[in-house]
C-alpha positions as CSV (number, residue, x, y, z in Angstrom):
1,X,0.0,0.0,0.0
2,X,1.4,3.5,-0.6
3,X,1.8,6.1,1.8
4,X,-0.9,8.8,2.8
5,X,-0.8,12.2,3.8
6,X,-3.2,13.3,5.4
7,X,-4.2,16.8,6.1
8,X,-6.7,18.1,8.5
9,X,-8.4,21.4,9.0
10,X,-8.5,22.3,12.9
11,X,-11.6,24.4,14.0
12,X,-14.7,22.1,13.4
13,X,-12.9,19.0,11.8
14,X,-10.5,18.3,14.8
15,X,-11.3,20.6,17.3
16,X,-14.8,20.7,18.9
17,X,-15.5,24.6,19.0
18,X,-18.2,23.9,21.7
19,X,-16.6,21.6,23.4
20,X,-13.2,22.9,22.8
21,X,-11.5,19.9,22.8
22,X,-9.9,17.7,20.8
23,X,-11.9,14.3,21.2
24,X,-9.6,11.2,22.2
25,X,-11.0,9.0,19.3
26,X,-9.7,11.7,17.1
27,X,-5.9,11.6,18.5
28,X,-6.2,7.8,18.7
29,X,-7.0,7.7,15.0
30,X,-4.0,10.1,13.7
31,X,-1.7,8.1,16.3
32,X,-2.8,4.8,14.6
33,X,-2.8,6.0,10.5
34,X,1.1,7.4,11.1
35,X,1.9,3.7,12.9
36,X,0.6,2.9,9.4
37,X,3.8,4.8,8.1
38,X,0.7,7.5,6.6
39,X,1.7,11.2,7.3
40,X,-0.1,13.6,8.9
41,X,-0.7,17.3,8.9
42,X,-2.2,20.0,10.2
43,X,-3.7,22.4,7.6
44,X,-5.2,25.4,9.2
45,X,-6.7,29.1,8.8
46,X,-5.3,29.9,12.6
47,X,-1.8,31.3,12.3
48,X,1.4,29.4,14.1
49,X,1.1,31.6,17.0
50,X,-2.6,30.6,17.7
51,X,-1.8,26.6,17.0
52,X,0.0,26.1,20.2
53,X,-2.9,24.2,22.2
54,X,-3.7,22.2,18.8
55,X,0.1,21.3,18.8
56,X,0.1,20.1,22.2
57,X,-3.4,17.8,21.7
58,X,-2.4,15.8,18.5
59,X,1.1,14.4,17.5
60,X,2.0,15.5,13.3
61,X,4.4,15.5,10.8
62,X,3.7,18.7,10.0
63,X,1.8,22.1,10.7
64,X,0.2,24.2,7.7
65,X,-0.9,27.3,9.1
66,X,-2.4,31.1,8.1
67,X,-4.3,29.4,5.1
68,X,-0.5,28.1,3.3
69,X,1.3,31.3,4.4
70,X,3.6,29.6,6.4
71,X,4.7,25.8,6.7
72,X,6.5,23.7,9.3
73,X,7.7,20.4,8.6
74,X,9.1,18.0,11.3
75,X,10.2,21.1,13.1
76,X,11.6,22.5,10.8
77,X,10.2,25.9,8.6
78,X,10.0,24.9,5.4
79,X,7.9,28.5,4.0
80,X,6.7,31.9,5.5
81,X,5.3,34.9,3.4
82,X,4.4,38.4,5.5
83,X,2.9,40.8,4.1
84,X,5.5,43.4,3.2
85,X,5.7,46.1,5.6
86,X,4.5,49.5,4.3
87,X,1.7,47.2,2.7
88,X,0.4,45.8,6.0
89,X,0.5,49.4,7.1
90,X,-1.8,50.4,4.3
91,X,-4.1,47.5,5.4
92,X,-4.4,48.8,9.0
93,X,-5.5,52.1,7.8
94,X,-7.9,51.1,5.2
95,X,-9.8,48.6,7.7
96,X,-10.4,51.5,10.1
97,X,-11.1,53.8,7.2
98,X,-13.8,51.8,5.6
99,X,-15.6,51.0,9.3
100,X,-14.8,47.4,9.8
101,X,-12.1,46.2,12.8
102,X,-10.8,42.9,13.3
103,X,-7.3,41.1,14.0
104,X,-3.9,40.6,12.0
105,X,-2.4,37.6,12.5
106,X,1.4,36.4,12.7
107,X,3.7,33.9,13.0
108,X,4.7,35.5,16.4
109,X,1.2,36.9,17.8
110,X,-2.1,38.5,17.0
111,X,-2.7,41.8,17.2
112,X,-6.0,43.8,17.9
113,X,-6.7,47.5,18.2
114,X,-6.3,48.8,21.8
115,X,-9.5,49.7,23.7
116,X,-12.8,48.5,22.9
117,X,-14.4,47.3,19.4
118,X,-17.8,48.4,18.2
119,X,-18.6,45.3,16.7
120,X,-19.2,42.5,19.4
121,X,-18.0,39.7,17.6
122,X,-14.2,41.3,17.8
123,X,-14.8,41.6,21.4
124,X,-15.5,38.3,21.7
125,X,-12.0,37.0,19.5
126,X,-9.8,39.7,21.4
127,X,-11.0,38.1,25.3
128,X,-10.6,34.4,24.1
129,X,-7.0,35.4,22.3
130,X,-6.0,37.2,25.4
131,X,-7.4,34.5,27.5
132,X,-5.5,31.9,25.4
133,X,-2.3,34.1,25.5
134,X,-2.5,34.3,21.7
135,X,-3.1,38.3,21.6
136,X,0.1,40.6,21.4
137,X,0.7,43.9,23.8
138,X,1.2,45.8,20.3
139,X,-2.2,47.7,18.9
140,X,-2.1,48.6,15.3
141,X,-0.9,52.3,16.0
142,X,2.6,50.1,16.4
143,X,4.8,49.8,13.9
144,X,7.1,46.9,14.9
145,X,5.7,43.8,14.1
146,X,4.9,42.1,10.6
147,X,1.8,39.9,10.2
148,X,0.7,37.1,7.3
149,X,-3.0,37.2,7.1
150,X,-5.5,38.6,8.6
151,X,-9.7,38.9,9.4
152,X,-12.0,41.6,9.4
153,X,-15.7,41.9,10.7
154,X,-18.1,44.3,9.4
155,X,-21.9,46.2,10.5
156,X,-24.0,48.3,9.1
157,X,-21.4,51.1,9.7
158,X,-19.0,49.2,7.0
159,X,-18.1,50.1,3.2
160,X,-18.0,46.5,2.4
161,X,-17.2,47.4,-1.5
162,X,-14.4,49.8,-0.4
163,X,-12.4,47.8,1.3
164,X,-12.8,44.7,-0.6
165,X,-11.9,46.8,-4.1
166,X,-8.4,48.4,-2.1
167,X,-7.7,44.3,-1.6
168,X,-9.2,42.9,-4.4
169,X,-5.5,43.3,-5.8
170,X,-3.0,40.9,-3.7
171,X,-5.7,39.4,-1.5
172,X,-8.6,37.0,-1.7
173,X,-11.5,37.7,0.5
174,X,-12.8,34.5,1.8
175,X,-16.6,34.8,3.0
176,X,-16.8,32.9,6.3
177,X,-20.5,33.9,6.4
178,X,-22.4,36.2,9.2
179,X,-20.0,39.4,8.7
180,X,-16.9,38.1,9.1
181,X,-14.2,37.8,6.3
182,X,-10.5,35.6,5.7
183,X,-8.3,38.1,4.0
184,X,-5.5,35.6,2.3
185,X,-2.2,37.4,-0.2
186,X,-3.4,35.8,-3.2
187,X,-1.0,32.6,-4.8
188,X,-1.5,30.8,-0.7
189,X,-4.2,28.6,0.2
190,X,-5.0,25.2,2.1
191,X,-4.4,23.9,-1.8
192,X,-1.1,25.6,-2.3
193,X,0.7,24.6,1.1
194,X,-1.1,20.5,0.2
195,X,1.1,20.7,-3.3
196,X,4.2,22.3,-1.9
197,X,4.4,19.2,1.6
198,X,3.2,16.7,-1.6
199,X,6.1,17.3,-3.4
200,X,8.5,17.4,-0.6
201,X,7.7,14.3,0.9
202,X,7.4,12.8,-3.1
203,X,3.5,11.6,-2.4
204,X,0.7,11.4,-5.3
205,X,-2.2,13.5,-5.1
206,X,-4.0,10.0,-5.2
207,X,-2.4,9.0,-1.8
208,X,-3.5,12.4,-0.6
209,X,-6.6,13.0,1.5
210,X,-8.4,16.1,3.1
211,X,-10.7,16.4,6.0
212,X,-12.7,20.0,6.5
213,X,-15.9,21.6,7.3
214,X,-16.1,25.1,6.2
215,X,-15.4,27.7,3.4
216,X,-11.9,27.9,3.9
217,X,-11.2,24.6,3.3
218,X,-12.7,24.9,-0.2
219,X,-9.3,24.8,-2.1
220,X,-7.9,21.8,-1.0
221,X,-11.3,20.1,-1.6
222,X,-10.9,21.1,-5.3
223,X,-7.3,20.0,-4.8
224,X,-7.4,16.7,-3.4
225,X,-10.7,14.5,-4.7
226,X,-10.2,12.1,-1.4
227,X,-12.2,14.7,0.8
228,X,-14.2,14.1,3.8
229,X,-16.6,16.6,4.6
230,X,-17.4,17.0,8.5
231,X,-21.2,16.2,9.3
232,X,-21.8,19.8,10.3
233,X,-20.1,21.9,7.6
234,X,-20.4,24.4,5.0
235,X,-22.7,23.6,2.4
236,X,-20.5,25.2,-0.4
237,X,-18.3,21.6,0.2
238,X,-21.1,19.5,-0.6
239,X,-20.4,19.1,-4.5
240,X,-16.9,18.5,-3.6
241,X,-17.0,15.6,-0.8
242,X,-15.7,11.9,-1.1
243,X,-17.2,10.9,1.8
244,X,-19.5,12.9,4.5
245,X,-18.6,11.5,8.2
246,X,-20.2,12.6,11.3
247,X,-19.7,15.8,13.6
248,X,-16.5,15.7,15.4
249,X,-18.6,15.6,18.9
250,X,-19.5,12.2,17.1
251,X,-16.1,10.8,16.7
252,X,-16.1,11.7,12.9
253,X,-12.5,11.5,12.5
254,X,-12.6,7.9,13.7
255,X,-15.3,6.9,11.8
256,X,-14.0,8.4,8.6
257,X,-10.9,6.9,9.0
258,X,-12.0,3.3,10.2
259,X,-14.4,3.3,6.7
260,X,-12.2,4.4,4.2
261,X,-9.1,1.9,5.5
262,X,-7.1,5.0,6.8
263,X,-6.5,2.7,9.8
Protein backbone atom coordinates (compact mmCIF):
# COMPACT_ATOMS: atom_id res chain seq x y z
CA UNK A 1 0.00 0.00 0.00
CA UNK A 2 1.44 3.54 -0.59
CA UNK A 3 1.80 6.06 1.79
CA UNK A 4 -0.93 8.77 2.80
CA UNK A 5 -0.78 12.18 3.79
CA UNK A 6 -3.20 13.28 5.43
CA UNK A 7 -4.23 16.76 6.09
CA UNK A 8 -6.71 18.05 8.48
CA UNK A 9 -8.40 21.38 8.96
CA UNK A 10 -8.48 22.32 12.95
CA UNK A 11 -11.55 24.35 14.03
CA UNK A 12 -14.71 22.08 13.37
CA UNK A 13 -12.86 19.02 11.84
CA UNK A 14 -10.53 18.35 14.79
CA UNK A 15 -11.33 20.57 17.29
CA UNK A 16 -14.81 20.68 18.92
CA UNK A 17 -15.53 24.64 19.01
CA UNK A 18 -18.19 23.87 21.73
CA UNK A 19 -16.56 21.61 23.38
CA UNK A 20 -13.21 22.92 22.78
CA UNK A 21 -11.51 19.91 22.80
CA UNK A 22 -9.85 17.69 20.85
CA UNK A 23 -11.86 14.31 21.24
CA UNK A 24 -9.62 11.25 22.21
CA UNK A 25 -11.05 9.04 19.26
CA UNK A 26 -9.66 11.70 17.07
CA UNK A 27 -5.91 11.57 18.48
CA UNK A 28 -6.23 7.82 18.70
CA UNK A 29 -7.03 7.70 14.95
CA UNK A 30 -3.98 10.15 13.74
CA UNK A 31 -1.66 8.05 16.32
CA UNK A 32 -2.77 4.83 14.61
CA UNK A 33 -2.77 5.98 10.46
CA UNK A 34 1.11 7.39 11.09
CA UNK A 35 1.92 3.70 12.88
CA UNK A 36 0.63 2.94 9.39
CA UNK A 37 3.79 4.76 8.06
CA UNK A 38 0.72 7.49 6.62
CA UNK A 39 1.74 11.17 7.33
CA UNK A 40 -0.11 13.63 8.85
CA UNK A 41 -0.69 17.28 8.87
CA UNK A 42 -2.19 19.96 10.16
CA UNK A 43 -3.68 22.42 7.63
CA UNK A 44 -5.22 25.43 9.23
CA UNK A 45 -6.72 29.12 8.83
CA UNK A 46 -5.27 29.85 12.64
CA UNK A 47 -1.78 31.29 12.26
CA UNK A 48 1.41 29.42 14.08
CA UNK A 49 1.05 31.58 16.96
CA UNK A 50 -2.64 30.65 17.70
CA UNK A 51 -1.80 26.58 17.01
CA UNK A 52 0.03 26.10 20.25
CA UNK A 53 -2.88 24.20 22.23
CA UNK A 54 -3.68 22.23 18.82
CA UNK A 55 0.12 21.27 18.79
CA UNK A 56 0.05 20.13 22.24
CA UNK A 57 -3.41 17.81 21.67
CA UNK A 58 -2.43 15.79 18.50
CA UNK A 59 1.12 14.37 17.52
CA UNK A 60 1.99 15.53 13.32
CA UNK A 61 4.42 15.46 10.84
CA UNK A 62 3.72 18.75 10.05
CA UNK A 63 1.78 22.07 10.72
CA UNK A 64 0.23 24.15 7.75
CA UNK A 65 -0.88 27.30 9.09
CA UNK A 66 -2.44 31.07 8.13
CA UNK A 67 -4.26 29.36 5.13
CA UNK A 68 -0.51 28.09 3.27
CA UNK A 69 1.29 31.32 4.42
CA UNK A 70 3.59 29.56 6.41
CA UNK A 71 4.72 25.80 6.73
CA UNK A 72 6.45 23.66 9.32
CA UNK A 73 7.73 20.39 8.64
CA UNK A 74 9.09 18.04 11.27
CA UNK A 75 10.17 21.06 13.09
CA UNK A 76 11.62 22.48 10.84
CA UNK A 77 10.19 25.94 8.56
CA UNK A 78 10.02 24.91 5.38
CA UNK A 79 7.93 28.49 4.00
CA UNK A 80 6.74 31.88 5.50
CA UNK A 81 5.27 34.92 3.44
CA UNK A 82 4.35 38.36 5.50
CA UNK A 83 2.93 40.76 4.07
CA UNK A 84 5.50 43.44 3.20
CA UNK A 85 5.73 46.06 5.62
CA UNK A 86 4.51 49.50 4.28
CA UNK A 87 1.71 47.16 2.69
CA UNK A 88 0.39 45.79 6.03
CA UNK A 89 0.45 49.37 7.06
CA UNK A 90 -1.77 50.43 4.32
CA UNK A 91 -4.09 47.47 5.35
CA UNK A 92 -4.36 48.79 8.99
CA UNK A 93 -5.53 52.15 7.77
CA UNK A 94 -7.91 51.10 5.17
CA UNK A 95 -9.75 48.60 7.75
CA UNK A 96 -10.44 51.50 10.12
CA UNK A 97 -11.12 53.84 7.24
CA UNK A 98 -13.77 51.84 5.58
CA UNK A 99 -15.63 51.02 9.28
CA UNK A 100 -14.76 47.43 9.83
CA UNK A 101 -12.12 46.22 12.77
CA UNK A 102 -10.84 42.90 13.31
CA UNK A 103 -7.27 41.13 14.04
CA UNK A 104 -3.90 40.58 11.97
CA UNK A 105 -2.44 37.61 12.51
CA UNK A 106 1.38 36.38 12.71
CA UNK A 107 3.66 33.89 13.05
CA UNK A 108 4.69 35.47 16.39
CA UNK A 109 1.23 36.88 17.82
CA UNK A 110 -2.14 38.47 17.00
CA UNK A 111 -2.71 41.81 17.15
CA UNK A 112 -6.00 43.83 17.86
CA UNK A 113 -6.72 47.53 18.19
CA UNK A 114 -6.27 48.79 21.79
CA UNK A 115 -9.47 49.67 23.72
CA UNK A 116 -12.84 48.52 22.88
CA UNK A 117 -14.41 47.28 19.36
CA UNK A 118 -17.77 48.36 18.25
CA UNK A 119 -18.61 45.29 16.70
CA UNK A 120 -19.21 42.48 19.37
CA UNK A 121 -17.97 39.67 17.64
CA UNK A 122 -14.20 41.29 17.77
CA UNK A 123 -14.76 41.59 21.42
CA UNK A 124 -15.46 38.28 21.65
CA UNK A 125 -12.04 37.01 19.55
CA UNK A 126 -9.85 39.72 21.43
CA UNK A 127 -10.97 38.10 25.27
CA UNK A 128 -10.57 34.44 24.08
CA UNK A 129 -7.03 35.42 22.30
CA UNK A 130 -6.00 37.23 25.36
CA UNK A 131 -7.37 34.53 27.50
CA UNK A 132 -5.48 31.87 25.45
CA UNK A 133 -2.34 34.07 25.45
CA UNK A 134 -2.47 34.29 21.69
CA UNK A 135 -3.09 38.30 21.56
CA UNK A 136 0.06 40.63 21.43
CA UNK A 137 0.68 43.94 23.84
CA UNK A 138 1.24 45.76 20.31
CA UNK A 139 -2.16 47.70 18.89
CA UNK A 140 -2.10 48.63 15.25
CA UNK A 141 -0.91 52.31 16.04
CA UNK A 142 2.64 50.08 16.42
CA UNK A 143 4.81 49.83 13.92
CA UNK A 144 7.08 46.88 14.92
CA UNK A 145 5.67 43.82 14.06
CA UNK A 146 4.91 42.11 10.62
CA UNK A 147 1.83 39.90 10.19
CA UNK A 148 0.71 37.07 7.28
CA UNK A 149 -2.97 37.20 7.14
CA UNK A 150 -5.53 38.65 8.57
CA UNK A 151 -9.70 38.88 9.39
CA UNK A 152 -11.98 41.60 9.40
CA UNK A 153 -15.71 41.90 10.75
CA UNK A 154 -18.12 44.28 9.41
CA UNK A 155 -21.91 46.23 10.51
CA UNK A 156 -24.04 48.34 9.09
CA UNK A 157 -21.36 51.15 9.73
CA UNK A 158 -19.01 49.17 7.02
CA UNK A 159 -18.13 50.14 3.21
CA UNK A 160 -17.98 46.45 2.42
CA UNK A 161 -17.20 47.36 -1.50
CA UNK A 162 -14.37 49.84 -0.45
CA UNK A 163 -12.36 47.84 1.31
CA UNK A 164 -12.76 44.69 -0.61
CA UNK A 165 -11.87 46.77 -4.05
CA UNK A 166 -8.44 48.43 -2.09
CA UNK A 167 -7.70 44.30 -1.65
CA UNK A 168 -9.19 42.95 -4.39
CA UNK A 169 -5.48 43.33 -5.84
CA UNK A 170 -3.02 40.87 -3.72
CA UNK A 171 -5.73 39.44 -1.53
CA UNK A 172 -8.63 37.03 -1.67
CA UNK A 173 -11.55 37.67 0.48
CA UNK A 174 -12.84 34.51 1.80
CA UNK A 175 -16.63 34.83 3.04
CA UNK A 176 -16.78 32.87 6.33
CA UNK A 177 -20.51 33.87 6.37
CA UNK A 178 -22.35 36.21 9.21
CA UNK A 179 -20.01 39.36 8.71
CA UNK A 180 -16.91 38.09 9.07
CA UNK A 181 -14.19 37.80 6.29
CA UNK A 182 -10.53 35.63 5.66
CA UNK A 183 -8.29 38.12 4.03
CA UNK A 184 -5.48 35.57 2.32
CA UNK A 185 -2.20 37.40 -0.17
CA UNK A 186 -3.43 35.82 -3.19
CA UNK A 187 -1.01 32.61 -4.78
CA UNK A 188 -1.54 30.84 -0.70
CA UNK A 189 -4.19 28.57 0.19
CA UNK A 190 -5.05 25.16 2.13
CA UNK A 191 -4.43 23.89 -1.84
CA UNK A 192 -1.05 25.64 -2.34
CA UNK A 193 0.75 24.62 1.06
CA UNK A 194 -1.06 20.54 0.20
CA UNK A 195 1.15 20.73 -3.33
CA UNK A 196 4.21 22.31 -1.86
CA UNK A 197 4.36 19.20 1.64
CA UNK A 198 3.24 16.67 -1.58
CA UNK A 199 6.08 17.25 -3.44
CA UNK A 200 8.50 17.37 -0.60
CA UNK A 201 7.72 14.31 0.92
CA UNK A 202 7.42 12.81 -3.12
CA UNK A 203 3.49 11.58 -2.40
CA UNK A 204 0.71 11.45 -5.25
CA UNK A 205 -2.18 13.47 -5.05
CA UNK A 206 -4.02 10.00 -5.21
CA UNK A 207 -2.39 9.05 -1.75
CA UNK A 208 -3.50 12.38 -0.61
CA UNK A 209 -6.59 13.00 1.47
CA UNK A 210 -8.36 16.08 3.11
CA UNK A 211 -10.69 16.45 6.04
CA UNK A 212 -12.67 19.96 6.46
CA UNK A 213 -15.87 21.65 7.26
CA UNK A 214 -16.09 25.13 6.18
CA UNK A 215 -15.43 27.69 3.40
CA UNK A 216 -11.91 27.93 3.93
CA UNK A 217 -11.18 24.58 3.32
CA UNK A 218 -12.68 24.89 -0.19
CA UNK A 219 -9.28 24.85 -2.06
CA UNK A 220 -7.90 21.79 -0.99
CA UNK A 221 -11.30 20.14 -1.60
CA UNK A 222 -10.88 21.08 -5.32
CA UNK A 223 -7.27 20.03 -4.76
CA UNK A 224 -7.38 16.68 -3.44
CA UNK A 225 -10.73 14.48 -4.70
CA UNK A 226 -10.16 12.13 -1.44
CA UNK A 227 -12.20 14.74 0.82
CA UNK A 228 -14.24 14.07 3.78
CA UNK A 229 -16.58 16.60 4.64
CA UNK A 230 -17.44 17.03 8.49
CA UNK A 231 -21.19 16.16 9.27
CA UNK A 232 -21.77 19.81 10.33
CA UNK A 233 -20.09 21.95 7.55
CA UNK A 234 -20.42 24.37 5.05
CA UNK A 235 -22.68 23.62 2.40
CA UNK A 236 -20.52 25.22 -0.38
CA UNK A 237 -18.26 21.56 0.20
CA UNK A 238 -21.11 19.48 -0.60
CA UNK A 239 -20.40 19.07 -4.50
CA UNK A 240 -16.86 18.47 -3.56
CA UNK A 241 -17.00 15.56 -0.84
CA UNK A 242 -15.68 11.93 -1.08
CA UNK A 243 -17.22 10.87 1.79
CA UNK A 244 -19.52 12.86 4.50
CA UNK A 245 -18.65 11.50 8.23
CA UNK A 246 -20.20 12.56 11.27
CA UNK A 247 -19.71 15.79 13.62
CA UNK A 248 -16.52 15.75 15.45
CA UNK A 249 -18.60 15.55 18.91
CA UNK A 250 -19.48 12.20 17.10
CA UNK A 251 -16.15 10.77 16.69
CA UNK A 252 -16.05 11.68 12.90
CA UNK A 253 -12.54 11.50 12.53
CA UNK A 254 -12.56 7.89 13.67
CA UNK A 255 -15.29 6.86 11.77
CA UNK A 256 -13.95 8.35 8.61
CA UNK A 257 -10.87 6.94 9.00
CA UNK A 258 -11.95 3.34 10.16
CA UNK A 259 -14.44 3.32 6.67
CA UNK A 260 -12.21 4.43 4.21
CA UNK A 261 -9.13 1.90 5.54
CA UNK A 262 -7.15 4.99 6.76
CA UNK A 263 -6.46 2.70 9.83
Amino acid sequence: MNRKALFFDVDGTLFSETRRMVPESAKRALRLTREKGNLVFINSGRVFSNLGPIMELVEADGYLCGCGTYIQIAGKEVYSRRIPHDRGKAVKEAIIRFGFDGVLEGKESCYFQKGDSRIPKVRELKAHMTEGGHCSPYGWDEDCYEFDKFCVMADGLSDKKGLFDFLKEDFQVIDRGDDFYECVPLGHSKATAIEMVLERSGIGLDDAWVFGDSSNDLDMFLCVRNSVLMGKHDKVLEPYAAFVTRDVEEDGIEYAMKNLGLI
